[in-house]
VOGU-3710 file (C-alpha; in Angstrom, 3 decimals, decimal comma):
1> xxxxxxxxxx> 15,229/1,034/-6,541  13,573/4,735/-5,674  10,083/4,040/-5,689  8,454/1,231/-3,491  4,662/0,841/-3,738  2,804/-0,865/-0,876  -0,286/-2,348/-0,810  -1,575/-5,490/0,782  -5,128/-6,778/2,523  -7,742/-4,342/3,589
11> xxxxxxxxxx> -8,892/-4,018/6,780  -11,977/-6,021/6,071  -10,342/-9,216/4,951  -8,064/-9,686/7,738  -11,257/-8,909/10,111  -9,744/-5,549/11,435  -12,987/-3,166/12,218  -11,560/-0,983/14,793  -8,664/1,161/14,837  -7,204/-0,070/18,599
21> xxxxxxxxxx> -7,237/-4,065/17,236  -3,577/-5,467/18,444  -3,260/-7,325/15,031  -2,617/-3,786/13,733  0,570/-3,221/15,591  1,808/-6,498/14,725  1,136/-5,872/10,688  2,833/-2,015/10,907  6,298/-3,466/12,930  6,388/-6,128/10,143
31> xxxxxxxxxx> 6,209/-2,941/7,447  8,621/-0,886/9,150  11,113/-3,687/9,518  10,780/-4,034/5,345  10,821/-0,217/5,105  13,804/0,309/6,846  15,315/-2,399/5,137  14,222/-1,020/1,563  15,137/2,696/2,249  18,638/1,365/3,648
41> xxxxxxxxxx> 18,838/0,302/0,265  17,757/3,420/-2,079  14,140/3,774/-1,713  13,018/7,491/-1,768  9,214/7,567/-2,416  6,793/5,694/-0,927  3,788/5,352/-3,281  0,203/4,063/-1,927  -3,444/4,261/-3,433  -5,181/4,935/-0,313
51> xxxxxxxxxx> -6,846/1,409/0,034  -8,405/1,093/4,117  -6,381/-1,509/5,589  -2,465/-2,348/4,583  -2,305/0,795/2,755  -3,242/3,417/5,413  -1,338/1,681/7,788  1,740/2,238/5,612  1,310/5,981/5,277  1,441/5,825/8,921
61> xxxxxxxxxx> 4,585/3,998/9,328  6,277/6,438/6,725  5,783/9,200/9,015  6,712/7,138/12,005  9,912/6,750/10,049  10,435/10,583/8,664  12,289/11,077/12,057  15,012/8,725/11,582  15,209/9,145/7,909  13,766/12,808/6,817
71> xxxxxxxxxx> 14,145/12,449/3,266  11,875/9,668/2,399  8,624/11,255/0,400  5,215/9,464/0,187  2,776/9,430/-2,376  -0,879/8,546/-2,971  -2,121/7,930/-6,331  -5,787/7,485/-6,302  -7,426/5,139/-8,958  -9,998/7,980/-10,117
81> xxxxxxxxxx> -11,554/10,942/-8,899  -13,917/10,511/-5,753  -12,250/7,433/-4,695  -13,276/6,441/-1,161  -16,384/9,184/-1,438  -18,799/6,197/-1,387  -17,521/4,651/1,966  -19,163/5,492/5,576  -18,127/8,327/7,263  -15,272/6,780/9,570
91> xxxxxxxxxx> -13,523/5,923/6,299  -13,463/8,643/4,745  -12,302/10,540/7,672  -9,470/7,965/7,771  -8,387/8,938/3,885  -8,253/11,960/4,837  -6,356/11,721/7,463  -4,137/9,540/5,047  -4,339/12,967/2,551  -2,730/14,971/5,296
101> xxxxxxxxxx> 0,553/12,632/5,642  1,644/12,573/1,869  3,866/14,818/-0,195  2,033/14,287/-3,142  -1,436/13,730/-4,365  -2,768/12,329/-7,579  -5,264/10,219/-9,094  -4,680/7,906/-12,288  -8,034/8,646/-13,650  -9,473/12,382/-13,430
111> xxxxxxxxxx> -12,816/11,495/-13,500  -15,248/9,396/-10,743  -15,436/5,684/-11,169  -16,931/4,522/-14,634  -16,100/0,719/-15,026  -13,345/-1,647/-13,637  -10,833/-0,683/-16,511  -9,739/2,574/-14,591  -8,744/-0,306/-11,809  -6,457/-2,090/-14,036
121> xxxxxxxxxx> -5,079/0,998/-15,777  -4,069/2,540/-12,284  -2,364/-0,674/-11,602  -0,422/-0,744/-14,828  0,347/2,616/-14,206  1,481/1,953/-10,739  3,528/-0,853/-12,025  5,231/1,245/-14,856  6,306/4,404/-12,415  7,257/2,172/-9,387
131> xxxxxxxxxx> 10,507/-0,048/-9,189  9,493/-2,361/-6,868  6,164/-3,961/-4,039  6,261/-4,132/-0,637  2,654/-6,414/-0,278  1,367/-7,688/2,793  -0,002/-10,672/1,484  -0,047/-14,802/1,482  -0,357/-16,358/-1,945  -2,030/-19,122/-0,154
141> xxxxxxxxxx> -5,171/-16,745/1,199  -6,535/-14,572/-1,104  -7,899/-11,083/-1,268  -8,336/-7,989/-3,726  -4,860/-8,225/-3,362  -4,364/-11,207/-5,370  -5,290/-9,119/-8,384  -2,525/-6,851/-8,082  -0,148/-9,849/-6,977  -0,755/-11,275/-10,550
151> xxxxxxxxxx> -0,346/-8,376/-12,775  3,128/-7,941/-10,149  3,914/-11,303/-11,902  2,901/-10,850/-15,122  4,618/-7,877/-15,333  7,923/-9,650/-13,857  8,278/-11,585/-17,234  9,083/-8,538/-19,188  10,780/-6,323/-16,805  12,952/-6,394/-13,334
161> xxxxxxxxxx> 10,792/-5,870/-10,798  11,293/-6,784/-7,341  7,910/-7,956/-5,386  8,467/-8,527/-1,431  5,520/-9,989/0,311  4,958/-10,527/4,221  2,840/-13,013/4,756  0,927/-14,639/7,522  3,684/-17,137/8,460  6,246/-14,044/8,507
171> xxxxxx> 3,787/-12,089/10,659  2,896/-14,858/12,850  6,834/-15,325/13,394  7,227/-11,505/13,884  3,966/-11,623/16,832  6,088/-14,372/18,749
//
């Protein structure tokens, strides 16, 4: 296993609105406790699609973790062209301050959002150039994530891929 993607609830659905909000401490130990794990065992890119929320918290933790272990690389692979350009200011200012921490930059689709099927080609594609998920997610509450969590599984009946959630009873045991 090389490449790990993360992904996992945004901001919004865990009812995160500012950037100080304690639960966001708790959520990045509980990814930097898998990450360790996971590059301890042969991850070497770090891919993410610059979702607010799990994702940008991620990229963060990567580069927390650069100064221990140097070598790890992150990626962001945009769904299309423009992505994030229609969000307030304070959002976009956060992707690109997610832009700044990666190695490499890309987007799935080169061309601004059309219709939902650039979504669910950028997570095919994601799932065909990653070897495993790192999602911070619970099965048992959903969220945009659940999406991706079924393709994960879908895609897990024709090929070995390893999916690793945290969810709410793992970060709940982590706060304590």
């Amino acid at each position: 296993m090389t490449n790990l993607y993360i992904s996992g609830y945004r901001s919004f659905e865990l009812g995160i609105f500012q950037k100080n909000d304690p639960k966001i401490a708790v959520i990045k130990n509980a990814i930097k406790r898998e990450l360790i794990s996971l590059i301890e065992e042969g991850v070497e890119w770090i891919i993410t699609s610059g979702q607010l929320g799990v994702e940008q918290w991620a990229a963060e933790v990567v580069e927390e973790i650069r100064l221990d272990y140097p070598e790890i690389q992150q990626a962001l692979i945009l769904p299309f062209e423009g992505f994030g350009s229609n969000w307030n200011e304070q959002n976009q200012l956060s992707l690109q301050e997610t832009k700044l921490l990666m190695d490499f930059i890309e987007s799935t689709s080169h061309q601004a959002y059309v219709d939902p099927s650039q979504l669910k080609n950028h997570q095919q594609f994601i799932l065909h150039h990653t070897d495993a998920a790192l999602l911070v997610y619970d099965p048992e509450h959903k969220g945009k994530t659940a999406f991706l969590y079924e393709a994960i599984k879908s895609y897990q009946e024709q090929e070995d891929y390893e999916c690793r959630l945290i969810d709410f009873d793992q970060l709940n045991t982590f706060e304590g």
